[in-house]
C-alpha positions, -999 to +999 in steps of 0.1 A: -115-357+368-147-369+382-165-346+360-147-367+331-162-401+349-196-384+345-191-370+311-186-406+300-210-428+313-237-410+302-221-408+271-223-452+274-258-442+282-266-429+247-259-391+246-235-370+228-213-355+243-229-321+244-254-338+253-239-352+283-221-317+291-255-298+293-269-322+311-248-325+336-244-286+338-282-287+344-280-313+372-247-293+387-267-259+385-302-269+389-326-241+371-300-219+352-300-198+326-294-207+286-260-187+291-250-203+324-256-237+307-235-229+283-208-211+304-211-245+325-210-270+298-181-251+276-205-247+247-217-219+225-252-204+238-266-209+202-256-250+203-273-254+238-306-246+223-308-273+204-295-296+229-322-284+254-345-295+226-329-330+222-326-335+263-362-323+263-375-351+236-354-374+259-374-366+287-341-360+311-350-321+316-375-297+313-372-258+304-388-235+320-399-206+306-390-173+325-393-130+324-419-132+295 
């Protein structure tokens, strides 16, 4: 229920809702992986990509890079 709170006022705020579910995945989880995000957010892994790219041009997270 709260989670649905969250989901939609940063949803007023100007995101999609993916959008809003990865983010807030991210702030729940803190540095996670691609997978967990998705797990988290009830997304497919391939979608979350590109809405790490879009939160990233937003400026509200930034990826980190990891085992390479």
């Amino acid at each position: 229920m709260a989670n649905d709170k969250l989901l939609r006022a940063l949803e007023d705020l100007g995101l999609s809702d993916g959008e809003a579910r990865v983010y807030l995945a991210a702030l729940t989880l803190g540095s996670a992986s691609v997978v967990a995000l998705a797990r988290s957010a009830g997304l497919k892994r391939t979608t979350v990509y590109s809405i790490i790219d879009s939160l990233r041009s937003k400026g509200l997270i930034v990826p980190e890079m990891k085992g390479l």
